[in-house]
N, C-alpha and C positions, 0 to 999 in steps of 0.2 A: 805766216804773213802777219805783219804788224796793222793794228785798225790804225785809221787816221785818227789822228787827233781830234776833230771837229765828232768822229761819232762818239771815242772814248767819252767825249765833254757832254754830249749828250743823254749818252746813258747816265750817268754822275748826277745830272742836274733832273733826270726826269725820275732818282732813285732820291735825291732829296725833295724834290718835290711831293714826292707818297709819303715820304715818313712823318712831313710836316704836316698832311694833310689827315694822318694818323693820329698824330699828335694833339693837334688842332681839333679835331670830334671824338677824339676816345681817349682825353686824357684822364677821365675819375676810373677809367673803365681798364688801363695799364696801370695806373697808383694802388687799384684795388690788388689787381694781379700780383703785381710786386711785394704788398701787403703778405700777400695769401703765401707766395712763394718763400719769402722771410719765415714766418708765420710756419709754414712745415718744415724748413731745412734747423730753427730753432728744434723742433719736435726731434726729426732725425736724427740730430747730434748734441740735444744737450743731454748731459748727464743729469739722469735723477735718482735718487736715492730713497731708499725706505729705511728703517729701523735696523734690520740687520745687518745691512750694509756698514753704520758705523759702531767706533766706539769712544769715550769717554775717557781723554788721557790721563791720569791719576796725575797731580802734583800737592805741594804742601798745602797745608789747610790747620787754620787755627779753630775752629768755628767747631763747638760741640753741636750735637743733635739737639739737646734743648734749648740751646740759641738759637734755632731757625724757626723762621718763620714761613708758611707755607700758602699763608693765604693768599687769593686771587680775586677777581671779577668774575662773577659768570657771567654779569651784562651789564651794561652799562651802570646800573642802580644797584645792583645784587652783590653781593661779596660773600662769596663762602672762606671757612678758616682750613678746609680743608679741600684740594683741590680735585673733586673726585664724583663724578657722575656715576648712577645708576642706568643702564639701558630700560627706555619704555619697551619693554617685551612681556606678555605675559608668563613668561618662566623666570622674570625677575625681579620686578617691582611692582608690586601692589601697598595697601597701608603701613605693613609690617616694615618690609623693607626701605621704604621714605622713611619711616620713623626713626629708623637705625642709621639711615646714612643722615639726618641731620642733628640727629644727637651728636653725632659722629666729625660732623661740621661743611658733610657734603651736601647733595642731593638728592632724591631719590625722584624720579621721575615717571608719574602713573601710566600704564598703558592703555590705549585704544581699543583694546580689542575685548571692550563690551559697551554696553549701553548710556547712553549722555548719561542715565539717572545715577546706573552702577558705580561710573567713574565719578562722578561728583560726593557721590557716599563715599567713595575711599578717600577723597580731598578729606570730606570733613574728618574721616578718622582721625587723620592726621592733623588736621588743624587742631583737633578738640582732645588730643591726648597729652599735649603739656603747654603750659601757658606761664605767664608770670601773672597773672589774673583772667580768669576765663571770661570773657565780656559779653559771652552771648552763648549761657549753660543750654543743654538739655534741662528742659522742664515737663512736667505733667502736670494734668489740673485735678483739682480732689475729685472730681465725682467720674474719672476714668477708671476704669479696671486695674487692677494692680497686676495682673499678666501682660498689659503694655509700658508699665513702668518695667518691669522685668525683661521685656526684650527690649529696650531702650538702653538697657545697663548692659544685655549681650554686646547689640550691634556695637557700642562705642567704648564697650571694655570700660565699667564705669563700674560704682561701687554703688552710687547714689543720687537723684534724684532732686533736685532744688520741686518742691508744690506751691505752683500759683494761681494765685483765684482764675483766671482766665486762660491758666496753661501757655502763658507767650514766657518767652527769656525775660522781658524785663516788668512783668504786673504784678501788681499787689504779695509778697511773700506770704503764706499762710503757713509753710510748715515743708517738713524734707522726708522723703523714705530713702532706705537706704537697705543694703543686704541684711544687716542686722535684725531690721522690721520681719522680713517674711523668708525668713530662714527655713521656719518650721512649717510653714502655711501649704496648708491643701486646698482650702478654694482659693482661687488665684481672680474668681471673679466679682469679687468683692473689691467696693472702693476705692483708692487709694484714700481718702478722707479716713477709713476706720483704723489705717495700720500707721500714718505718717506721725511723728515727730511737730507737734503742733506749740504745745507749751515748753520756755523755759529756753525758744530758740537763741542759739548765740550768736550773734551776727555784729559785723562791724559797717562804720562807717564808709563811705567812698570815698577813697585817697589813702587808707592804711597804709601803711610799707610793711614791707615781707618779714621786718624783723618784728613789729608790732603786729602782724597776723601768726609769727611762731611764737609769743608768747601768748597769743590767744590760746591756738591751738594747743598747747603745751597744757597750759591752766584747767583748761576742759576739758581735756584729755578726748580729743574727738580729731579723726584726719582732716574734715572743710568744714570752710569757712564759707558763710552765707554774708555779699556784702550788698548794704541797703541803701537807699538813699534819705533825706529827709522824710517822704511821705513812705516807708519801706517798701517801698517797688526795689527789688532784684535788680540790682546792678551787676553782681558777677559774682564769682565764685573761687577763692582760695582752696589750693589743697596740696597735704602734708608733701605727697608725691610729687608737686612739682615743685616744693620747693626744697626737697631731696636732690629732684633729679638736676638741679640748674647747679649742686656743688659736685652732682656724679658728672655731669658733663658742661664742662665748663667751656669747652670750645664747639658749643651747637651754633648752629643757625637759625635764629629766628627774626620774626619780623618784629614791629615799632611795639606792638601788645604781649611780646615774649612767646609767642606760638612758634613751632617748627614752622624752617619754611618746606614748601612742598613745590615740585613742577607735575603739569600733564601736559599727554602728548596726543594732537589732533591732526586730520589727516586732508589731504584735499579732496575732500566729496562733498555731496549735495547737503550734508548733514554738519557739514564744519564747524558753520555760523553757528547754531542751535547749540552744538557740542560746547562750544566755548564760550556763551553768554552760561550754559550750567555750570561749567568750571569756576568761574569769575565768581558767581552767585556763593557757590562752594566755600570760597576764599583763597583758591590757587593763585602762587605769589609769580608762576610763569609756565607761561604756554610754550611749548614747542611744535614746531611745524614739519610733522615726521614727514618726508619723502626719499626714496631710494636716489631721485633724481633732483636736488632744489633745484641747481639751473634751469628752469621752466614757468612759462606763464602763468601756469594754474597756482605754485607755489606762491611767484610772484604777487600776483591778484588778491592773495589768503591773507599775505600779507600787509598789505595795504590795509583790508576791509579791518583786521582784528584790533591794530592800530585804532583805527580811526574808530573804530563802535566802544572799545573798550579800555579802560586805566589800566593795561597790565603788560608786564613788559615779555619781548617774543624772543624766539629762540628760532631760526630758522634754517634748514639743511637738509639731505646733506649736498653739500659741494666740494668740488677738489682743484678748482683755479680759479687765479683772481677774478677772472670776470666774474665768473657767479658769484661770489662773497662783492663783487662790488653791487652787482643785482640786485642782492639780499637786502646789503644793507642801505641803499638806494631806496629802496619798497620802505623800510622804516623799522629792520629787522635790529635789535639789543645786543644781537649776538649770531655767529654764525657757526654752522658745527659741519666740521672738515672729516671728510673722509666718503671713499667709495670702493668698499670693496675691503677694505685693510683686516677685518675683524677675522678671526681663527678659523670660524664654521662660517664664513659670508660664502657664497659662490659666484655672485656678482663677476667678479671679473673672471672664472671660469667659465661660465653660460655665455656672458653677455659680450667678452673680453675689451668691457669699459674699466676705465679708470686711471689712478695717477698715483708714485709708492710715494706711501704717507708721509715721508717726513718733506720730503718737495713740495703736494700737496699743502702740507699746514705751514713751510717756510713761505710758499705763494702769497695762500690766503691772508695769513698773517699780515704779512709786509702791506697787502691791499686793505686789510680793517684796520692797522695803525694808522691810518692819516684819516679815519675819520675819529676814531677813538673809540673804537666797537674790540671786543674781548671774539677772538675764538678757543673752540673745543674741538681737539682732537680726536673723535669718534673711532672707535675699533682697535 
């Protein structure tokens, strides 16, 4: 049987009537949906790619190996000459190894997994083991024991000692000890006043240049150089060894005073803030914001506050799609560091089965921190 036409037209009109009325009170609520459904049939069928998947098609090239150049951002302010990160882990980077990857022209980046004091003594290590003038030596003051000048010279791998009447880096200079002094010495609890180098100091003015501090040093036949100011208060410290090491490694990383740069890495817990006002203190030239997961609040949050409390530029991660790297760098993050799960030994995406294959990932991220002008790192 055929319906009449009068119900056909009814049904019609009471099924546009619903859809209008659909329409009409749940339109953010199907645009979302529609969102969402885009949004996974992208997931479903796009191709993503990791490292193995491609390769690199050989064509002509005129460009020798010493013509290139390799150098990068590692955030906004930072430029290393060599593009190459240390993992904060403790089985990798500690003083040693910062030290080696910015001679080196990288970074080496201290890990968390000890004490705000512990990680801040490693910063200094590495701040105070090459300089283009040390501006803020270790000192000892005469009427200390010469067994704490002697562990002053362990901890920071030092030869010698600047002595100032009030023991700060920059009071009054009276005099230096040095390995040489207590070579032979049995009581170690004796002064520093009885063994230092007092008369006959050789010391230069503030502002020498390095080639007017090697013919000091040369003439005196002595490695440093003690530099004074008009009233001689200690202003800083020349020595042979850095100014060796700045023609052994010619493509290091240092900051505006000739110091290696160094990174540390802080974590989100109740201990963050604390951790990272002793870093800064230290002279770390950049914090990283270690998390398995940056896409998240608590990251988010970290980074805001470290910003806003402190002059030092952040590193924040890890993440593996634009939205996160836009999060990051929204919060106020230098830099963003890509990856989850990519690394050799990571089990992340076995356990957890998160994540995104890394070259997708960092082509994402990427594409999202060039339109602000933020640097990412490839992580693993």
């Amino acid at each position: 049987r055929v319906f009449p036409v009068f119900w056909i037209t009814q049904i019609i009109s009471k099924l546009l009537q619903y859809l209008f009325h659909i329409l009409q009170h749940h339109f953010r609520e199907i645009v979302l949906y529609a969102s969402l459904c885009r949004k996974l049939l992208q997931l479903l069928f796009r191709e993503t790619l990791t490292f193995d998947d491609v390769l690199l098609v050989p064509a002509e090239s005129r460009v020798l190996p010493s013509e290139t150049n390799l150098s990068t951002q590692l955030t906004r302010k930072i430029r290393l000459s060599t593009p190459l990160v240390s993992a904060a882990m403790d089985t990798v980077t500690e003083a040693a190894m910062a030290i080696s990857m910015a001679q080196e022209g990288g970074l080496g980046v201290i890990h968390k997994n000890m004490s705000p004091e512990e990680q801040a003594l490693e910063v200094k290590k590495v701040k105070k083991s090459e300089s283009g003038m040390i501006r803020d030596p270790i000192t000892v003051s005469p009427d200390r024991p010469v067994r704490e000048a002697l562990k002053l010279m362990s901890t920071y791998k030092i030869s010698g000692v600047p002595v100032t009447k009030d023991g700060q880096p920059h009071g009054p200079l009276v005099g230096i000890v040095t390995n040489r002094d207590v070579r032979f010495l049995e009581d170690r609890n004796i002064p520093v006043a009885q063994l230092m180098t007092s008369e006959n100091l050789v010391t230069a003015r503030e502002g020498t240049t390095h080639e007017d501090a090697k013919k000091l040093l040369h003439k005196h036949r002595i490695e440093k150089l003690l530099v004074v100011d008009g009233k001689n208060n200690l202003v800083g410290l020349i020595t042979i060894k850095d100014i060796e090491k700045t023609r052994k490694y010619p493509n290091s990383c240092k900051d505006q005073y000739g110091r290696l740069l160094v990174g540390a890495a802080i974590g989100v817990s109740p201990e963050g803030m604390e951790r990272a006002a002793a870093l800064v203190e230290a002279g770390v030239d950049v914090l990283f914001i270690d998390s398995a997961h940056g896409h998240s609040q608590g990251v988010m949050e970290l980074v805001k506050k470290v910003k806003k409390a402190f002059p030092v530029e952040v590193v924040a991660g890890n993440v593996a799609t634009a939205e996160g790297a836009r999060m990051l760098i929204g919060a106020g993050a230098d830099s963003v560091k890509v990856g989850i799960g990519p690394g050799s030994i990571c089990t992340t995406r076995v356990i957890a089965g998160v994540g995104v294959p890394q070259l997708t990932a960092i082509l994402d991220c990427a594409e999202a921190a060039a339109k602000e002008g933020v640097p990412v790192i490839g992580d693993g």
